[in-house]
C-alpha positions as CSV (number, residue, x, y, z in Angstrom):
1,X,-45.7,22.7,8.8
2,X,-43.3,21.0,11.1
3,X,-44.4,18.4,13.4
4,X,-44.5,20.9,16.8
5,X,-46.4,23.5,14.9
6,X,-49.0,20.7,14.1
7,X,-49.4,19.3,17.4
8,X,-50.2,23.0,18.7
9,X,-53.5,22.6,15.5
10,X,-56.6,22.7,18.1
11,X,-58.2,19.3,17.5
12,X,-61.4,21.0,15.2
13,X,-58.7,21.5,12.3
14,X,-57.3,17.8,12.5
15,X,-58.9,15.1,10.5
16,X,-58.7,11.7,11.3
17,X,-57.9,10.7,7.0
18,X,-57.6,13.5,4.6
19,X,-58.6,13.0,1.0
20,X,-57.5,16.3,-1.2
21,X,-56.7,16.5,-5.0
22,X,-54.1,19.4,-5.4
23,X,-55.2,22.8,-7.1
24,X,-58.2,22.8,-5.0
25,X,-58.3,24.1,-1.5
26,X,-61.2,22.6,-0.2
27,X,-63.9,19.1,-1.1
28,X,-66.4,21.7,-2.5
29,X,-63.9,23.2,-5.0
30,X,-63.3,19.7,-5.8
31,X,-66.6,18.9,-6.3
32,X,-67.3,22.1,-8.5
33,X,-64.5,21.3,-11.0
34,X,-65.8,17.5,-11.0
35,X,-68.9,19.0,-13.0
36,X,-67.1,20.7,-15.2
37,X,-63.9,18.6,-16.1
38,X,-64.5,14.8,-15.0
39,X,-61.3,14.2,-15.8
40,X,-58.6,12.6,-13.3
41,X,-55.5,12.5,-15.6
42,X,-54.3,15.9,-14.1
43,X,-55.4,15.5,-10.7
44,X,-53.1,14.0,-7.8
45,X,-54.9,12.9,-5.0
46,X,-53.2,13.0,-1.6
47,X,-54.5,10.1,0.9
48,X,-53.1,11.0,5.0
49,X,-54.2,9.0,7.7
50,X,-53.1,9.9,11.5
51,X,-54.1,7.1,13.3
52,X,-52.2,4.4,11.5
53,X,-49.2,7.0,9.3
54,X,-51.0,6.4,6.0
55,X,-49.3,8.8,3.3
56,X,-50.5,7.8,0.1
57,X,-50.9,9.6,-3.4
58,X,-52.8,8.1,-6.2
59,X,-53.0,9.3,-9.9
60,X,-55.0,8.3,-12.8
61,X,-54.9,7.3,-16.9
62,X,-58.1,7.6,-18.4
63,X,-60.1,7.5,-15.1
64,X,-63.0,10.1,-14.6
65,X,-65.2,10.7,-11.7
66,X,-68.8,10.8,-11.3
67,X,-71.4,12.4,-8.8
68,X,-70.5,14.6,-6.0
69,X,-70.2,14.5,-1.9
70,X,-70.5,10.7,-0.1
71,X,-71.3,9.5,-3.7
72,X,-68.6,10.0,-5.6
73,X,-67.2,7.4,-8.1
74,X,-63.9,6.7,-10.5
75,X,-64.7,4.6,-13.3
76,X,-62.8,4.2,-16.9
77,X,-63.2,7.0,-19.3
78,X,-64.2,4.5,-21.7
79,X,-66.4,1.7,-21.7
80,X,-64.4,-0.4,-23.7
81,X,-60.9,0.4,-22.7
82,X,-59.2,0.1,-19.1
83,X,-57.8,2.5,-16.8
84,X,-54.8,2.8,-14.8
85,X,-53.9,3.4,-11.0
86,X,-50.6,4.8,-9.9
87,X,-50.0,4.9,-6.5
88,X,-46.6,6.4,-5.2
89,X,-45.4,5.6,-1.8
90,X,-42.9,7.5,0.6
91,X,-39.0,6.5,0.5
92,X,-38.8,3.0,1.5
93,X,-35.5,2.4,2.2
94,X,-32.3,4.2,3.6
95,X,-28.6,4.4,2.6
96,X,-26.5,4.3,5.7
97,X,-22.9,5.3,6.4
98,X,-20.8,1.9,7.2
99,X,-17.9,1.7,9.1
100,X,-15.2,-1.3,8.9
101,X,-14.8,-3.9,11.7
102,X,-11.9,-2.2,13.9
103,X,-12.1,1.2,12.3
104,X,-13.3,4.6,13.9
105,X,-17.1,4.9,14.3
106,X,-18.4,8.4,13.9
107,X,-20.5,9.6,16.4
108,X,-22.6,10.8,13.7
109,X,-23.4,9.0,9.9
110,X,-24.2,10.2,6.4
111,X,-27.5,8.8,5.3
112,X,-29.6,8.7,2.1
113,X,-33.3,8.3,1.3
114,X,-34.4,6.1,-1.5
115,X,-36.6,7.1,-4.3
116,X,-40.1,6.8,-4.3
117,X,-41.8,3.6,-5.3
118,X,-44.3,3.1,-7.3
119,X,-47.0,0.8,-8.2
120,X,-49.4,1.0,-11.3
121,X,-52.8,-0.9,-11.1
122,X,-55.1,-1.7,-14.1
123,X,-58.6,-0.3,-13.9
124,X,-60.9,-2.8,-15.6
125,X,-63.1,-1.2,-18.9
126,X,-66.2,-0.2,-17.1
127,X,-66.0,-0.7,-13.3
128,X,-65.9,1.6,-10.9
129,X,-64.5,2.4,-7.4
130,X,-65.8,4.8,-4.4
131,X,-64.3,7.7,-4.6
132,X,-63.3,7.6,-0.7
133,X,-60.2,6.3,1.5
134,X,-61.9,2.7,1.6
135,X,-62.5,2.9,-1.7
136,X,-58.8,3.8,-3.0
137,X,-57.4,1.4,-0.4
138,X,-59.7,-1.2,-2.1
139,X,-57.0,-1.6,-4.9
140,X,-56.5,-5.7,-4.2
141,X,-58.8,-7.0,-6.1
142,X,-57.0,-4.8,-8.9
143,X,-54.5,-6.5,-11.1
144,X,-50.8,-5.1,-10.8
145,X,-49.8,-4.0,-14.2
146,X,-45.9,-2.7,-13.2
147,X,-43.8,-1.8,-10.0
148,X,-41.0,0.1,-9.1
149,X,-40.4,-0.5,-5.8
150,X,-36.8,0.5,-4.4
151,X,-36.9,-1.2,-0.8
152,X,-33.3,-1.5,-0.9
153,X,-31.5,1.9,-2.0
154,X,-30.8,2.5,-5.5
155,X,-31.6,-1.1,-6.4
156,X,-35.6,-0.9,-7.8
157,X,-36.9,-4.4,-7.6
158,X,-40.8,-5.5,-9.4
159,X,-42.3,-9.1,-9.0
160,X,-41.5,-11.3,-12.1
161,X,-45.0,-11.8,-12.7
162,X,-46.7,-8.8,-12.2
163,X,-50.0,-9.6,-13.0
164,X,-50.2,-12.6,-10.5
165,X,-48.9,-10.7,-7.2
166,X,-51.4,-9.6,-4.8
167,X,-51.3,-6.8,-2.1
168,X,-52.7,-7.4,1.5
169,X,-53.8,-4.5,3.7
170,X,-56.2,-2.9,5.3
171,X,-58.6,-0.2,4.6
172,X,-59.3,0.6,8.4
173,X,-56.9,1.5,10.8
174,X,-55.9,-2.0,12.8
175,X,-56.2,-1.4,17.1
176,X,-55.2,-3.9,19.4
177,X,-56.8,-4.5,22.4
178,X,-54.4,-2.3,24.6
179,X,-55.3,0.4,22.7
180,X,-52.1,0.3,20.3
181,X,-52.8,1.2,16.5
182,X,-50.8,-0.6,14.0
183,X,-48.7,1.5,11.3
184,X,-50.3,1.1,7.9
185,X,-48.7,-1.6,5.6
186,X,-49.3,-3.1,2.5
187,X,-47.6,-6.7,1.7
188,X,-46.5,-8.0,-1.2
189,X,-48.0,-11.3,-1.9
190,X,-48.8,-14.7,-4.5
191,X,-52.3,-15.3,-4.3
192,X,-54.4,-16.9,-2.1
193,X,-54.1,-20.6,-1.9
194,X,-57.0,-22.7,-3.5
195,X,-59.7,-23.7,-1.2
196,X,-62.6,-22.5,1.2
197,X,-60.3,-20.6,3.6
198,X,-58.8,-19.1,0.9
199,X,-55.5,-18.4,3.1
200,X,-52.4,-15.7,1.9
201,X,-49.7,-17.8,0.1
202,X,-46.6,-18.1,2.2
203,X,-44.4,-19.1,-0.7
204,X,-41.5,-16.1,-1.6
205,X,-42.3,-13.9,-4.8
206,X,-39.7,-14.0,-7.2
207,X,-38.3,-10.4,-8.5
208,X,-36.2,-9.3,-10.9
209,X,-34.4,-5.3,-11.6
210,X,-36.6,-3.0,-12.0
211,X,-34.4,-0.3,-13.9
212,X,-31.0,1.5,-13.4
213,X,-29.2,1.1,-10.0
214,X,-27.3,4.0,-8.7
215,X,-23.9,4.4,-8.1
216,X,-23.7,7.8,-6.7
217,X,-23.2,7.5,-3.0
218,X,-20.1,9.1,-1.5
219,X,-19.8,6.8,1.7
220,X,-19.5,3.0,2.5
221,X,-22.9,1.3,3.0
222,X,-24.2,-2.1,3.0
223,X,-24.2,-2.6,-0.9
224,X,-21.2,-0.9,-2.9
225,X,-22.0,0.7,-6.9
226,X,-20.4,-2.9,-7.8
227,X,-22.8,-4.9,-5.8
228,X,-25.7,-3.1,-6.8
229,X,-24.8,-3.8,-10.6
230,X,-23.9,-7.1,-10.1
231,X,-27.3,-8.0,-8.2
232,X,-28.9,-6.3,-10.7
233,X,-27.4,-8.3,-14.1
234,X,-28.0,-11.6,-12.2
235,X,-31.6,-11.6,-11.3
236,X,-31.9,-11.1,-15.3
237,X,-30.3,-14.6,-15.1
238,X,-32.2,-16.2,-12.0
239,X,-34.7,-14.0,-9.8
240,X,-34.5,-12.6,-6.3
241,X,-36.7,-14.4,-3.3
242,X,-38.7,-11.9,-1.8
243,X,-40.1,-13.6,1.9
244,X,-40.8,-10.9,2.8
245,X,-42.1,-7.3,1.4
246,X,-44.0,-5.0,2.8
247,X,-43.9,-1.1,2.9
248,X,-45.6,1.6,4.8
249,X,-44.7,5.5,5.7
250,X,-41.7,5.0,7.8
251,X,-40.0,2.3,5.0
252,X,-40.0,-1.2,3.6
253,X,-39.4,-4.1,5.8
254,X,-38.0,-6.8,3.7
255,X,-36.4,-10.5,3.4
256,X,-34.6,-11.3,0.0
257,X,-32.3,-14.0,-1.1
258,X,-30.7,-14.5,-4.0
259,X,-28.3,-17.2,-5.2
260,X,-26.5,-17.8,-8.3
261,X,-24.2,-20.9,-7.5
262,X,-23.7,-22.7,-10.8
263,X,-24.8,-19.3,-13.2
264,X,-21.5,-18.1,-15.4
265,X,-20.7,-15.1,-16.0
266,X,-22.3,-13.2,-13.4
267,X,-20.3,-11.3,-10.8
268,X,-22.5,-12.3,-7.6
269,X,-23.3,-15.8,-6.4
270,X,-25.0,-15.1,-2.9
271,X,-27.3,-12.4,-1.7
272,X,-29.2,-11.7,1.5
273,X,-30.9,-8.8,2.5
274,X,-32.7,-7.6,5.5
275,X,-34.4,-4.5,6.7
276,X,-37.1,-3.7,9.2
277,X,-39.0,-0.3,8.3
278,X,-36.2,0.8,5.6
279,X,-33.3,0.4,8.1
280,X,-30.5,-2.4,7.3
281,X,-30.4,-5.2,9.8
282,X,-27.8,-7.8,8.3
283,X,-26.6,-7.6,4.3
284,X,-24.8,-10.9,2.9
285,X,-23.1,-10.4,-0.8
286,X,-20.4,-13.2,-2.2
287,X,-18.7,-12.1,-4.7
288,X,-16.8,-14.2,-7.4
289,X,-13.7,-13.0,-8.8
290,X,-10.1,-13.6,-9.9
291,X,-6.4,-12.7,-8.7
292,X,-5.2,-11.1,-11.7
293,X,-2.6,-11.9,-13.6
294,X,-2.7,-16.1,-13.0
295,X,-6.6,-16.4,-13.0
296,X,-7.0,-17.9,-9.5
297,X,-10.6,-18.7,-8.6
298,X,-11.7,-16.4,-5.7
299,X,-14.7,-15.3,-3.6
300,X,-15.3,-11.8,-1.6
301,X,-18.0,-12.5,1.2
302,X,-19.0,-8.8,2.5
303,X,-21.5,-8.8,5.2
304,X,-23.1,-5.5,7.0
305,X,-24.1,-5.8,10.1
306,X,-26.3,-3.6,12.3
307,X,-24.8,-3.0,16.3
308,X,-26.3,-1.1,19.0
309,X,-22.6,0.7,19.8
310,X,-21.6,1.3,16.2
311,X,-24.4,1.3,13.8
312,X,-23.8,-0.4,10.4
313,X,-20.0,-2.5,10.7
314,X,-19.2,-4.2,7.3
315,X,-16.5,-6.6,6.9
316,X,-15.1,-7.8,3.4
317,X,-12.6,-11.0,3.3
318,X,-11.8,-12.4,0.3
319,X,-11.2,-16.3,0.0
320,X,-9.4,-18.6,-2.0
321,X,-11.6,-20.8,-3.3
322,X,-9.2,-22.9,-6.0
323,X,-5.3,-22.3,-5.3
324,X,-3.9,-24.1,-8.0
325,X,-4.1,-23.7,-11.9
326,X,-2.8,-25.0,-14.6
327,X,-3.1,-23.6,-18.1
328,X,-4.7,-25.8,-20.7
329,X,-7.8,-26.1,-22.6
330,X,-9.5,-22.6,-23.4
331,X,-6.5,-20.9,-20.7
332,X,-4.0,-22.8,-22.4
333,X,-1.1,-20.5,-23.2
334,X,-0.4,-19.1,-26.5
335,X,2.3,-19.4,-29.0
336,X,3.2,-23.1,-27.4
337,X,3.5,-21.7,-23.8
338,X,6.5,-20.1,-24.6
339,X,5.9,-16.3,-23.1
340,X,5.3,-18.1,-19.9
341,X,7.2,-21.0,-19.7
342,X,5.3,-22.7,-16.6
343,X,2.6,-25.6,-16.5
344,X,0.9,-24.6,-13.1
345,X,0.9,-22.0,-10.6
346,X,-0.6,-22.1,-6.8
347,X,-1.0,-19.6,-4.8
348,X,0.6,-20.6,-0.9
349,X,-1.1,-18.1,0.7
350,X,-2.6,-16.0,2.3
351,X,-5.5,-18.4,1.3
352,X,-7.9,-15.4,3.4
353,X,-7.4,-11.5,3.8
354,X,-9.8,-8.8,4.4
355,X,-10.5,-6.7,1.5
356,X,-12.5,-4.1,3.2
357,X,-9.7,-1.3,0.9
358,X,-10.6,-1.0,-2.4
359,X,-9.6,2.4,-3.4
360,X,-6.1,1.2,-5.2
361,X,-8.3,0.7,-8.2
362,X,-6.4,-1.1,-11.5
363,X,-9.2,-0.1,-13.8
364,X,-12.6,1.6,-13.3
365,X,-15.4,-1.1,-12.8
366,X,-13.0,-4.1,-13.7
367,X,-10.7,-4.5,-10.5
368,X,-8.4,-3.7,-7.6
369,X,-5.4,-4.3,-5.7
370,X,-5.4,-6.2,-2.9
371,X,-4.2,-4.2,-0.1
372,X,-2.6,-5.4,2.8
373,X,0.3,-4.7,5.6
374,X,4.1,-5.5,4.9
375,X,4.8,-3.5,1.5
376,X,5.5,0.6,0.8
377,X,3.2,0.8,-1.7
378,X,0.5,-1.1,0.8
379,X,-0.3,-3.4,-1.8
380,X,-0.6,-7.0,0.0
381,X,2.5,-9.4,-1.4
382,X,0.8,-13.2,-2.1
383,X,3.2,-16.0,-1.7
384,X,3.2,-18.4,-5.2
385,X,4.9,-21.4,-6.2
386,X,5.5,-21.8,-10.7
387,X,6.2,-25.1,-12.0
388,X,7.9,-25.4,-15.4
389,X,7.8,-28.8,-17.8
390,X,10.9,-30.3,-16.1
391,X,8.8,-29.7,-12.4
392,X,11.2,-27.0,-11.3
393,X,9.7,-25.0,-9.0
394,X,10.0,-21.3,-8.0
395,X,8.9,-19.8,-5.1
396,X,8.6,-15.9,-5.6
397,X,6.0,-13.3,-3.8
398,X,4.0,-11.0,-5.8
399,X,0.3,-8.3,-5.8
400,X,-2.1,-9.5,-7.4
401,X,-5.5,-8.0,-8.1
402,X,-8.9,-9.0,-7.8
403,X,-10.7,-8.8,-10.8
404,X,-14.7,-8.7,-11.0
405,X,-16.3,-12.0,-12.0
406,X,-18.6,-10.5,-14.2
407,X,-15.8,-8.3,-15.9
408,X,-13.4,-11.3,-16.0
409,X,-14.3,-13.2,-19.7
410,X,-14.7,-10.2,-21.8
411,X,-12.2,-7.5,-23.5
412,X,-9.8,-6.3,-20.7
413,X,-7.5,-5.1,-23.0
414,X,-7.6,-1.7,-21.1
415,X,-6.5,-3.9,-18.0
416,X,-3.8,-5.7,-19.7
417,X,-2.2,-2.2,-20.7
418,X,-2.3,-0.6,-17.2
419,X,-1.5,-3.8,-15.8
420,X,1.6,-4.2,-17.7
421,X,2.7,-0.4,-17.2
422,X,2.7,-1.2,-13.7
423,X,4.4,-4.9,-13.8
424,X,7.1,-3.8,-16.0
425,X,9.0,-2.3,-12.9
426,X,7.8,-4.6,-10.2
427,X,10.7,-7.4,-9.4
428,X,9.4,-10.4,-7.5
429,X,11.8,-11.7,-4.9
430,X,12.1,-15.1,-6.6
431,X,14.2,-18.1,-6.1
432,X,14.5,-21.9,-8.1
433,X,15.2,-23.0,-11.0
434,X,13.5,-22.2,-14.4
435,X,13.8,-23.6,-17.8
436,X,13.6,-20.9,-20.3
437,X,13.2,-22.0,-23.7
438,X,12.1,-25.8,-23.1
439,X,13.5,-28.5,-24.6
440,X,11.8,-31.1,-27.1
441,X,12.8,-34.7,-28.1
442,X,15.9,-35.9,-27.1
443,X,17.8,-32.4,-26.5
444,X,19.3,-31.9,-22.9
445,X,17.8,-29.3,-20.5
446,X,20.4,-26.6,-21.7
447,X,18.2,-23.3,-20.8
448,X,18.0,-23.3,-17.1
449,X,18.8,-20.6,-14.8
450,X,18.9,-19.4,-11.2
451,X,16.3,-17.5,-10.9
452,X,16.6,-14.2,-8.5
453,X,13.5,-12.1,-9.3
454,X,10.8,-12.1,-11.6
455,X,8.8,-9.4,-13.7
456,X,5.3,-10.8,-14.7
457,X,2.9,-9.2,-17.0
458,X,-0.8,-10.3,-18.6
459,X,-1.9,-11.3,-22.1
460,X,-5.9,-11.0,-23.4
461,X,-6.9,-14.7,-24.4
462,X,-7.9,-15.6,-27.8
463,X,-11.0,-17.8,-26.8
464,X,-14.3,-16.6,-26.6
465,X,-16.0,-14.7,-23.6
466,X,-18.8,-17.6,-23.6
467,X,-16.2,-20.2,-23.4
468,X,-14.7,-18.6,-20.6
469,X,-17.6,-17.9,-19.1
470,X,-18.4,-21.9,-19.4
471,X,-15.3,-23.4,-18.1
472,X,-15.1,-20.1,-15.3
473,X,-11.4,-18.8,-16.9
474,X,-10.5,-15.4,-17.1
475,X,-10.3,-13.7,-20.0
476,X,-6.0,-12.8,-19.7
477,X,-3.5,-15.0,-18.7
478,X,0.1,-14.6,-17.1
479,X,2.9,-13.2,-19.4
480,X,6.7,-13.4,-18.2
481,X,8.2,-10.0,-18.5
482,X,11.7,-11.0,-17.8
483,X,14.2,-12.7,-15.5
484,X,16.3,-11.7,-13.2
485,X,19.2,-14.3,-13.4
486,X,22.9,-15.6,-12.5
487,X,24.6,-16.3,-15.6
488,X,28.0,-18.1,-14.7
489,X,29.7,-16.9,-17.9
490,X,28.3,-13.3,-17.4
491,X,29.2,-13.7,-14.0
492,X,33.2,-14.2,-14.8
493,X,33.4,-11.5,-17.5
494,X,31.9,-9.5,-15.2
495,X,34.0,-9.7,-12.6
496,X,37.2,-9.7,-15.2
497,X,35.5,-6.4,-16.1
498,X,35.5,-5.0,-12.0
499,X,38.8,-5.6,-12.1
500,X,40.3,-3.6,-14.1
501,X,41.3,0.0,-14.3
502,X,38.4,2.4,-14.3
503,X,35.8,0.1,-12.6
504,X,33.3,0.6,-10.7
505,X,32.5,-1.4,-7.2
506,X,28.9,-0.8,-8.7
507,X,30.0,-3.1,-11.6
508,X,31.0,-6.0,-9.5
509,X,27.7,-5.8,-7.6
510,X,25.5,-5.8,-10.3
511,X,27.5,-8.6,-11.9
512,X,25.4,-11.0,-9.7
513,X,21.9,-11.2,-11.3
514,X,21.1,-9.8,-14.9
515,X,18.1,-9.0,-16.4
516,X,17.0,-11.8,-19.4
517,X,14.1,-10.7,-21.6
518,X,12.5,-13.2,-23.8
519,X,12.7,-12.6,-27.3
520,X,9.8,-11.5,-28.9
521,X,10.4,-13.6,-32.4
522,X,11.3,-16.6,-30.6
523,X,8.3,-16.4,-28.0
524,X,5.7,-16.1,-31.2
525,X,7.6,-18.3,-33.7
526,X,10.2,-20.4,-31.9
527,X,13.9,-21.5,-31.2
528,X,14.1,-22.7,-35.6
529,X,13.0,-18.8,-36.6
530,X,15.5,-17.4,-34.3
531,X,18.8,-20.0,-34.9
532,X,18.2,-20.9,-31.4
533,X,18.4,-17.4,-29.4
534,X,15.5,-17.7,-27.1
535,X,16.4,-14.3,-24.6
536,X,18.5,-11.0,-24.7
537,X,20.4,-9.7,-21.7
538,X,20.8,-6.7,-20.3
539,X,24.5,-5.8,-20.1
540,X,26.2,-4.4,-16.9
541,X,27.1,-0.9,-19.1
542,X,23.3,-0.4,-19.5
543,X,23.3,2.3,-16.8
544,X,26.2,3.8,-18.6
545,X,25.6,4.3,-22.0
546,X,24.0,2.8,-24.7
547,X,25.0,-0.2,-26.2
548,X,24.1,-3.3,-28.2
549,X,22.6,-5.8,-25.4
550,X,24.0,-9.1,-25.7
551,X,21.4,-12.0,-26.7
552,X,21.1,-15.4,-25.0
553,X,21.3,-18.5,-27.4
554,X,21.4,-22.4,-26.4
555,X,24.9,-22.7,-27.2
556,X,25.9,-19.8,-25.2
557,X,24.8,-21.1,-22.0
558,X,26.4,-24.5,-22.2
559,X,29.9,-24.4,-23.5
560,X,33.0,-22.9,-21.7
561,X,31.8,-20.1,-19.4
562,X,35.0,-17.4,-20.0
563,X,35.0,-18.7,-23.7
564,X,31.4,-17.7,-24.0
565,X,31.3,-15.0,-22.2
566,X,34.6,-13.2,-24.3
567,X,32.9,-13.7,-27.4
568,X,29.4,-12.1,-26.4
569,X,30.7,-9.1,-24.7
570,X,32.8,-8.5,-27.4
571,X,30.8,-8.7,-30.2
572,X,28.4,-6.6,-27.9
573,X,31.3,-3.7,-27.2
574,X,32.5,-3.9,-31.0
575,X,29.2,-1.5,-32.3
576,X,26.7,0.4,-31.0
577,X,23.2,-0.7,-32.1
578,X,19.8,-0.8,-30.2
579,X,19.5,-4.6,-31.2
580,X,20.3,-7.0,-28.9
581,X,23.0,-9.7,-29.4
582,X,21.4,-13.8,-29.4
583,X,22.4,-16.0,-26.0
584,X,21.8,-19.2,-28.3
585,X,20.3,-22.8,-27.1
586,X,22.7,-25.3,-27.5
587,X,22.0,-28.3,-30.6
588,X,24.4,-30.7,-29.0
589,X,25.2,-31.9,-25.7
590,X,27.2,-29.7,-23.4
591,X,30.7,-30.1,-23.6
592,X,33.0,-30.0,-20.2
């Protein structure tokens, strides 16, 4: 029956609160089958209420009732065991289509209604209650045995402490004196307060998940699938503040906080929510995350706001909370440091970006790229500054992504591989000076080039999730792909090899910069396993055709440049092989 067709009812057919079980037509069908099957478990009883919107439904577990008409009574089917309540409420909440600060606002939004909540009340062995609207609205001195209660969409909430929570309401509708009826409400509460008045505590009631959150909206709304999940894993670690709760036909109208500052591992550290009659007025979530590859502490602060010209805007900017980090302790770097041969990183900005994009997804569930203008590929390009042993610094620019702070200390190996599938062909404009293979003892700095671009990837650390959960480190660290550098004695063979016949102008260009790629025995057992070749090359044919790349040793990068150079791309030209040729590190001081 729609609403116009029940306003045309003549007044006769309305009743002010209708109490009907279904199956049964009218009370004195009801009352017939009451004498034949006690019985409530199958029955659902329907409670409506005009003056005050009361839409209730109540059913039963091992309840039976007694006597007929005005006199009717529920009491336990046993008189030694208890009975149970459930009372199921209309959608409480709403999911509403968001827009972003500064983007277009639809003159019309997608919205959602919640589930049905649900509150299950334990019927003490032997007593009974009137079988009447006052006496099914009567359920507060009833102890709470569980709750499902999703006030906020797809996030079900229940009070920590069922068993101690109270529920204030009235059985009667509530009229002012201008005439004005109330809307029906029940309010989650502690109980009273010791002492004669007996007065409602005011203190918040702690609440934890309830069950499953969804994830399967299609739109932006005040709390992403992520949020929802992350909420939801850290009130197992610290409650929810509910100062509010209360929920009636039209929806919940609720006050929660939730903070987390100081908890590891979880992915949320500051929530507020707030709704009036299941409609979002403000929604505050902070994030705590990383930018991916170099671990760099960061937060996402997301608030939803409701305006009278746009409805629900929602803004997302993501802050810097620790720029710098060095790598040491559970993120030291393995194999001695040498697959990423700096001490420290920081990050020179931007220090805050909106993040309101996060469609360019890295991983399901794990992380995304930043987004912002200036690049193609519209990923946003950080400035950074690395710092080797010997404090050389380079500057170079690069995308990072933001990884999820309660993803961050676990296995990421799938991230690490899609990560580095990506990285591998991702220069980053670079420029300084970087010491390679570093030197120990007394040897002279003999492994230092110019650097032109740089190609980063990602590792998975060996320590433990719970360690770096503890001291707040993500679980990879930065790995250096390779190096784009100028080699003077490359650089002079190269340019002997532009010159003569058959060259290409190509040749001479790309004789500037060339490609160094760590080895991969030196980087896990060192410069004595390898006879000092530390890098291999990539040789200005490599476009051509195949050929044996040149390797870069010690020695090869400190003694005569056109010397050097002769003998490496020789030996290189002399056979075809996929191994590289060794650039050594030189053993002795460098001679003029």
């Amino acid at each position: 029956m729609t609403g116009q067709e029940y306003a045309d009812q003549p007044d006769r057919d309305r009743e002010a609160v209708g109490l009907a079980a279904s199956g049964f037509d009218t009370v004195e069908e009801l009352d017939l089958d009451a004498l034949s099957d006690p019985d409530m478990t199958q029955r659902v009883v329907t409670l409506l209420r005009r003056e005050d919107m009361l839409v209730l439904e109540f059913r039963f577990s091992g309840i039976i009732r007694l006597g007929n008409g005005a006199g009717q009574r529920l009491t336990t089917a046993s008189p030694t065991q208890p009975g149970s309540l459930l009372i199921r409420v209309p959608p409480q909440a709403m999911l509403e289509e968001a827009t972003t600060l500064g983007g277009a606002s639809t003159g019309v939004k997608k919205a959602w209604l919640s589930d049905i909540s649900q509150i299950e009340l334990r019927v003490p062995a032997g007593s009974s209650i009137p079988f009447s609207a006052a006496g099914l609205l009567g359920w507060t001195g009833l102890s709470t045995a569980s709750a499902h209660l999703e006030c906020v969409w797809g996030l079900p909430l229940a009070p920590v402490e069922a068993n101690r929570v109270v529920w204030l309401h009235s059985t009667e509708p509530v009229t002012g004196p201008t005439g004005a009826t109330g809307i029906w409400h029940t309010r989650l509460a502690l109980p009273p307060n010791p002492g004669p008045l007996a007065a409602p505590s005011r203190l918040p009631v702690p609440v934890k998940s309830a069950g499953e959150t969804s994830s399967a909206e299609e739109f932006t709304s005040s709390l992403s699938a992520t949020a929802r999940r992350q909420i939801a894993a850290a009130m197992d670690r610290r409650p929810v503040l509910a100062r509010d709760t209360a929920f009636s036909a039209l929806g919940a109208t609720v006050d929660l906080t939730g903070n987390w500052m100081g908890v590891p591992g979880v992915g949320v550290v500051l929530y507020r929510h707030r709704s009036v009659i299941g409609r979002d007025i403000t929604v505050n979530v902070v994030q705590r995350g990383y930018l991916w590859p170099f671990g760099i502490p960061v937060h996402i602060a997301t608030q939803t706001e409701r305006r009278l010209d746009h409805g629900l805007v929602r803004t997302s900017i993501l802050t810097v909370m620790l720029p710098e980090v060095t790598y040491d302790g559970v993120a030291a770097l393995p194999n001695g440091g040498r697959a990423f041969p700096f001490e420290r990183v920081r990050l020179d900005g931007p220090l805050a970006v909106d993040v309101s994009d996060k469609t360019d997804k890295l991983t399901p569930n794990v992380g995304f790229w930043v987004r912002g203008p200036g690049a193609a590929d519209g990923r946003l390009r950080f400035a950074l500054t690395a710092v080797d042993k010997r404090r050389h610094a380079v500057s170079f620019t690069a995308p990072l992504v933001f990884i999820e702070g309660d993803r961050a200390h676990g296995n990421l190996g799938q991230a690490v591989e899609e990560f580095n599938k990506q990285a591998k062909d991702i220069a980053l404009p670079a420029s300084g000076r970087l010491e390679l293979a570093p030197a120990t003892g007394a040897d002279q700095e003999s492994t230092t080039v110019e650097v032109a671009a740089l190609r980063i990837g990602a590792e998975a650390s060996s320590a433990s999730q719970p360690d770096l959960e503890a001291a707040g480190r993500l679980g990879a660290l930065p790995r250096l792909i390779g190096v784009e550098a100028r080699l003077p004695a490359l650089d002079a063979l190269a340019s002997r090899s532009a010159a003569a016949p058959g060259a290409s102008d190509a040749d001479g260009a790309r004789a500037t910069a060339r490609m160094l790629r760590l080895d991969e025995k030196y980087v896990k057992q060192g410069l004595a396993a390898t006879h000092q070749v530390y890098a291999r090359v990539d040789p200005p044919w490599a476009s051509r055709r195949p050929r044996r790349a040149p390797a870069v040793s010690r020695s090869s990068t400190s003694r005569s440049p056109v010397c050097r150079a002769r003998r490496a791309w020789s030996a290189g030209t002399s056979r075809s092989s996929s191994r590289g040729r060794s650039i050594r590190r030189a053993s002795s001081p460098a001679r003029p």
